[in-house]
NUFILO-148672 format. One line per 4 residues: number of its first residue (from 1); for each residue x, y, z of C-alpha. Coordinates in nm, 4 decimals. Layout:
N
NUM) X Y Z  ...
This chain:
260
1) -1.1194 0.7216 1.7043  -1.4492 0.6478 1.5479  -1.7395 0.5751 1.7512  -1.7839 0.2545 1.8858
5) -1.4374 0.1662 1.8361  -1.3135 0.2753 2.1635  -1.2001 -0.1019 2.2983  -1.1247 -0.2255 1.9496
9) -0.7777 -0.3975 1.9825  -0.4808 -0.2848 1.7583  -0.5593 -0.5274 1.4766  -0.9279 -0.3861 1.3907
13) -0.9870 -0.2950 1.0164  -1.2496 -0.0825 1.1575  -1.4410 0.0410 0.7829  -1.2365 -0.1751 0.5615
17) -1.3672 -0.0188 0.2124  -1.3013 -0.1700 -0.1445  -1.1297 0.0899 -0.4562  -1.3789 0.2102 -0.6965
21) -1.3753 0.0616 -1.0359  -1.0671 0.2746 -1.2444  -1.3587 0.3912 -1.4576  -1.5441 0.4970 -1.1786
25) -1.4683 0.8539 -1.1846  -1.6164 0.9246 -0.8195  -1.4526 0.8368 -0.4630  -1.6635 0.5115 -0.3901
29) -1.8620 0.7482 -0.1401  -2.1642 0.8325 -0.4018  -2.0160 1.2185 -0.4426  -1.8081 1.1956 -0.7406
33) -1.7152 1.5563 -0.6442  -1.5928 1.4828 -0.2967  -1.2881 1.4023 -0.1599  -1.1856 1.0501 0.0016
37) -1.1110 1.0518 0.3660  -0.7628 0.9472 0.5100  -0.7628 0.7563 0.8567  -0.4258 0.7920 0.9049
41) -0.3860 1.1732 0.9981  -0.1450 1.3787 0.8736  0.1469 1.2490 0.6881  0.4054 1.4733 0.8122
45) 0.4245 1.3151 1.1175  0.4949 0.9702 1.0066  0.8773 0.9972 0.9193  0.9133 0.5731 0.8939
49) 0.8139 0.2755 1.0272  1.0272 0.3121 1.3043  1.2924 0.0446 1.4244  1.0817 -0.2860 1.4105
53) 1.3814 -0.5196 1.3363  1.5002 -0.8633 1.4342  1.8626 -0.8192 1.4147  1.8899 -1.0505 1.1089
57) 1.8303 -0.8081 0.8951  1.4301 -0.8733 0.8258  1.1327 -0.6780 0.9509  1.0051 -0.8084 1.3084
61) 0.8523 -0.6568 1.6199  1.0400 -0.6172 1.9552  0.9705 -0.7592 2.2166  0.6450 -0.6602 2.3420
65) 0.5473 -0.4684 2.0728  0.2364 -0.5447 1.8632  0.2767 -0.7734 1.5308  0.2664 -0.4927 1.2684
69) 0.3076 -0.5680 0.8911  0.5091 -0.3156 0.6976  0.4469 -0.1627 0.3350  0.6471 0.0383 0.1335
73) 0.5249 0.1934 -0.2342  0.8449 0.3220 -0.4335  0.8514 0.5012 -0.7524  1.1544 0.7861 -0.8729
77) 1.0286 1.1098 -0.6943  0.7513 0.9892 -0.5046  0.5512 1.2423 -0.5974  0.3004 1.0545 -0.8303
81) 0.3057 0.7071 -0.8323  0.3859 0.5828 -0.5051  0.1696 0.8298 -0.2985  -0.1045 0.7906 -0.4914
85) -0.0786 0.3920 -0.4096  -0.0022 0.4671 -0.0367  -0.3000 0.6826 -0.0367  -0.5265 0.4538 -0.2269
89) -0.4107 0.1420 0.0492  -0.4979 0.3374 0.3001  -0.8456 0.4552 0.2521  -0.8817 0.0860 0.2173
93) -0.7162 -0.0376 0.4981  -0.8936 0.2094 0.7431  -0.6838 0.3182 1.0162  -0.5733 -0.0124 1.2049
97) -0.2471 0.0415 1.3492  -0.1194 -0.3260 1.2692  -0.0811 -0.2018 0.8590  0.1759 0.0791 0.8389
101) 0.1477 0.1712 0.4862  0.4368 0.4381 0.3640  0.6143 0.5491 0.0203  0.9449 0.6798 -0.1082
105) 1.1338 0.7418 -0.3975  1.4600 0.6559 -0.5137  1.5137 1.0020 -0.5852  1.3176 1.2220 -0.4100
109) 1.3744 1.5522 -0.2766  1.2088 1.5262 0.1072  0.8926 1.8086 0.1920  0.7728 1.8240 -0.1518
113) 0.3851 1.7902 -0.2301  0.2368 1.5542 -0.4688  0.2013 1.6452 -0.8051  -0.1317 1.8527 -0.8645
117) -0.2734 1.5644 -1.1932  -0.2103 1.2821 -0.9146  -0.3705 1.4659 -0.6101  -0.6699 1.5173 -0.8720
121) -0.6932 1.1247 -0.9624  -0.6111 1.0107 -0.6449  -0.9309 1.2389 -0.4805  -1.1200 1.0509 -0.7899
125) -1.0655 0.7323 -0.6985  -1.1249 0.7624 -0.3294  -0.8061 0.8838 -0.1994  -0.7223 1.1662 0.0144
129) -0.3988 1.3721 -0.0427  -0.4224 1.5861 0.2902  -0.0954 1.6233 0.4474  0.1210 1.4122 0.1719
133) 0.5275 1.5284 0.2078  0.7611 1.3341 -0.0031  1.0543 1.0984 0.1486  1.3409 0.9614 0.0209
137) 1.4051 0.5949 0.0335  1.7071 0.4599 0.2474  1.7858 0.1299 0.3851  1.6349 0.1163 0.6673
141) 1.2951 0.2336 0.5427  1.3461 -0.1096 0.3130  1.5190 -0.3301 0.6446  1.1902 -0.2721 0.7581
145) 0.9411 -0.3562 0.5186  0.7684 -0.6403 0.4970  0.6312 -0.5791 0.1696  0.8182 -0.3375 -0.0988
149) 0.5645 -0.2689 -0.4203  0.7095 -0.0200 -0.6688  0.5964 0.1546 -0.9846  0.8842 -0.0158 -1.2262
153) 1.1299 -0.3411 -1.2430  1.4143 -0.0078 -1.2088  1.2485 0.0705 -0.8350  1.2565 -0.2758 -0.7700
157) 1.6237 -0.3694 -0.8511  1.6940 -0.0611 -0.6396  1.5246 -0.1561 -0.3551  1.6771 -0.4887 -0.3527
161) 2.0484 -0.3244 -0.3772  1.9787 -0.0857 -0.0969  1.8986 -0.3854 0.1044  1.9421 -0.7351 -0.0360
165) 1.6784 -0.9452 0.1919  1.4362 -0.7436 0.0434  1.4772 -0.9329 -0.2750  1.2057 -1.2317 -0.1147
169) 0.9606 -0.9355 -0.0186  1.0246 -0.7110 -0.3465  0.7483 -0.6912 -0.5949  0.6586 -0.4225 -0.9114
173) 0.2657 -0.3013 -0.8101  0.1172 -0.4482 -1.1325  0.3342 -0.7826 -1.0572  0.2026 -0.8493 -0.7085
177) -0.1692 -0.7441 -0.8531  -0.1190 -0.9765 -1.1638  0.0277 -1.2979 -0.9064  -0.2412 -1.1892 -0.6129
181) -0.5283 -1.3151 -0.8407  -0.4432 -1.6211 -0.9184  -0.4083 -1.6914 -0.5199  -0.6834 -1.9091 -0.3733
185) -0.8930 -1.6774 -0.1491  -0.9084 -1.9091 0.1204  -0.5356 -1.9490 0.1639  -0.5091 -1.5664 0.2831
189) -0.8875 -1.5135 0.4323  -0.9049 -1.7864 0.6678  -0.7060 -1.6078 0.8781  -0.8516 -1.3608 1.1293
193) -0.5565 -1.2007 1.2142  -0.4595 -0.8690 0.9407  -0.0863 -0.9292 1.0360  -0.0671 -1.2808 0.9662
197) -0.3684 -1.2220 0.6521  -0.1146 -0.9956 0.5123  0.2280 -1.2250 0.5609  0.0032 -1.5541 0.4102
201) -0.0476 -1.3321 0.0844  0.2814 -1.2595 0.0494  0.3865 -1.6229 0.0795  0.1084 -1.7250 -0.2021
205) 0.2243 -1.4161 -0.4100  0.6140 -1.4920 -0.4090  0.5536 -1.9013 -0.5033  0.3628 -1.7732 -0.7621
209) 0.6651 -1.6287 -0.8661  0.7570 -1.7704 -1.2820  0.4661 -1.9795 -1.2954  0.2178 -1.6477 -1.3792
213) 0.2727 -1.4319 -1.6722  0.2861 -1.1134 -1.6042  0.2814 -0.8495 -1.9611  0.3127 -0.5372 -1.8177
217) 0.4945 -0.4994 -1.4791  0.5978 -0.1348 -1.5310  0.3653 0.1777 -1.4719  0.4913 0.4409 -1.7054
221) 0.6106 0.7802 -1.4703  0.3070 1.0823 -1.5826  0.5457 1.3376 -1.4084  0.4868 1.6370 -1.6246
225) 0.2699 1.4726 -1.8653  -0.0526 1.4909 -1.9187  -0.3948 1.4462 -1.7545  -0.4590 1.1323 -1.9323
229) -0.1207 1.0028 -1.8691  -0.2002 1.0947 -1.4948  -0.5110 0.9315 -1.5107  -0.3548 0.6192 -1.6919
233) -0.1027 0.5713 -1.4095  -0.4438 0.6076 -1.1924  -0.6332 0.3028 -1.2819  -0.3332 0.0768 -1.3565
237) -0.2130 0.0956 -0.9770  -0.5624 0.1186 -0.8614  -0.6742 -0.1934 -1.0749  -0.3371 -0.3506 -0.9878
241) -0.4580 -0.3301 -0.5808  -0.7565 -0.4235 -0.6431  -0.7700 -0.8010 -0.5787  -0.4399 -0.7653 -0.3121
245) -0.6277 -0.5108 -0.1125  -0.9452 -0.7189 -0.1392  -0.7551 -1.0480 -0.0049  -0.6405 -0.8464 0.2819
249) -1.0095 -0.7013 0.4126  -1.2282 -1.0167 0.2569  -1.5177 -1.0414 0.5060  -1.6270 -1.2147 0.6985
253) -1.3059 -1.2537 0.9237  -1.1508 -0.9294 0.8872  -1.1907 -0.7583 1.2479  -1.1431 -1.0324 1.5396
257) -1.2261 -0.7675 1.7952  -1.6092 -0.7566 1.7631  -1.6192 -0.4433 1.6436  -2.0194 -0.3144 1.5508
């Protein structure tokens, strides 16, 4: 835990940090040749979000438990696309405990590393690949997310037939980016709260739904393509995040714990 953190409580944002312009070819650290540092630990470890259901079939928090808020990034192999947008989320998000932030791919081959292009732009734009194994997605990784972002409108009609609530929660990455910034800032920041920061987004986001154009909703798949279709894929998620991620660690209410 970092220091002076020691009695944060389990909703801290603790160094909330912005993405780097997509142009910026650095890590938003002032090295350009260093890489970004994960919070999370290794990613091994984290196999799902664990149960976290209401018994209706929608993401909630047992009894007792703390309110946690759920996302899942899903692309084909999840070996580009989506762990390069988990990745990028979390050097963001810092390591509070209330975000669980997780990928998968529709279908993906589980213990494979991410591709070497995307561990190279996602260590350019701030990101740190360290420990990355890929996942495949099942239903109960999608019962319990609160927020589903994938790569294509394909991911996202798959994600809604492995589990059909998730249609209401179920958003392409460049959609939610393109709907998230035309949602007033004060409708999602004036909460202190991440958990309930994060659920007031969604809610602006999804009745934004038809009334906001949105011209490109897919990110094209770089698997075995080349550096600059790599580094394409790059910036669109990362400029695509940009404004969500914002919403969720706007200053100056973003850590309720007093944290220095």
């Amino acid at each position: 835990m970092p220091a002076g953190h020691e009695n944060c409580g389990h909703r801290c944002w603790r160094e909330a940090r912005t993405l780097p312009a997509p142009d910026d070819p650095g890590n938003g650290t002032g090295d350009p040749g260093a890489p970004g540092k994960a919070p999370d630990g290794p990613r091994g470890g984290l196999r799902g979000f664990g149960n976290g259901l209401d018994g209706t079939g929608s993401p909630g928090d047992g009894p007792g438990e703390e309110p946690r808020f759920r996302i899942l990034y899903v692309c084909t192999g999840n070996l580009c696309r989506s762990p390069l947008a988990e990745r990028l989320t979390r050097s963001v998000l810092g390591p509070c405990p209330a975000l669980q932030v997780i990928s998968a791919g529709t279908r993906a081959e589980p213990g494979r590393q991410m591709a070497e292009r995307t561990r190279r732009v996602l260590v350019r734009l701030g990101g740190d690949p360290g420990g990355f194994v890929s996942r495949p997605l099942t239903p109960d990784l999608l019962a319990a997310a609160d927020l589903v972002l994938t790569a294509t409108t394909e991911h996202r009609a798959e994600s809604v037939a492995g589990h059909l609530p998730a249609v209401t929660r179920a958003f392409t990455i460049a959609e939610f980016g393109a709907l998230a910034r035309a949602v007033p800032v004060g409708t999602v920041g004036r909460h202190e709260d991440p958990v309930r920061r994060a659920r007031a987004l969604v809610a602006e986001v999804r009745a934004l739904r038809g009334l906001v154009q949105v011209d490109r909703p897919d990110i094209p798949d770089p698997y075995g393509r080349s550096w600059f279709a790599h580094r394409a894929a790059g910036r669109r998620i990362a400029g695509s995040l940009a404004v969500p991620l914002r919403l969720l660690t706007r200053s100056p209410a973003s850590c309720p714990c007093a944290c220095p």
